[in-house]
C-alpha positions in Angstrom: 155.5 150.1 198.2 153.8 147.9 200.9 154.5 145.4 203.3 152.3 143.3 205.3 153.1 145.3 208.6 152.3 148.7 207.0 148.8 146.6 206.1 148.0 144.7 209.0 148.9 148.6 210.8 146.1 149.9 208.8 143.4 147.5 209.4 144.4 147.4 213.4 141.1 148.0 214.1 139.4 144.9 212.8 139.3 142.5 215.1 139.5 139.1 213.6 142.3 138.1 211.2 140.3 137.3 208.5 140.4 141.0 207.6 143.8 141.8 207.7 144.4 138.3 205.4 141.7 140.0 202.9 143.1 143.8 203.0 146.3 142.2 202.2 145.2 139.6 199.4 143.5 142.9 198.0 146.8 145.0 197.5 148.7 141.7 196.6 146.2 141.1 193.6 146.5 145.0 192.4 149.9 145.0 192.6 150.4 142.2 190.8 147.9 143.4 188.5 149.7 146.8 188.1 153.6 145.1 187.9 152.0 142.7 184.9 151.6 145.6 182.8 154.8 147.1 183.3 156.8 146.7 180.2 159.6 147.3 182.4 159.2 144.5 185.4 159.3 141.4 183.3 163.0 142.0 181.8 164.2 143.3 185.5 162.3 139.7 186.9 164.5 137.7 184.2 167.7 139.5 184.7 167.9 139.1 188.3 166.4 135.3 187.8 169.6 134.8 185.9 172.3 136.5 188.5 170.7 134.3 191.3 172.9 132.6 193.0 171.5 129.1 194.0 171.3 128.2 197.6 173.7 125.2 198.6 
């Protein structure tokens, strides 16, 4: 799993932004790509869109 700390860690070296916001649109668009084949994400997505409790 990622989060955008663990990437913006990795790519400390880079010094303008515009890197970090790339690096992390990367590994946003493969994971995505990744969950959309799981035959298994879609069902868990729906099930916990249903038990959602809606913010007052």
């Amino acid at each position: 799993m990622y989060s955008t700390s663990n990437m913006l860690m990795s790519n400390a070296y880079n010094e303008t932004n515009d890197s970090s916001d790339d690096a992390i649109y990367v590994v946003d668009s493969a994971m995505k790509t990744a969950l959309s084949k799981d035959n298994k994400f879609m069902p868990l997505i729906n099930v916990i869109q249903k038990e959602k409790v809606p913010r007052t």
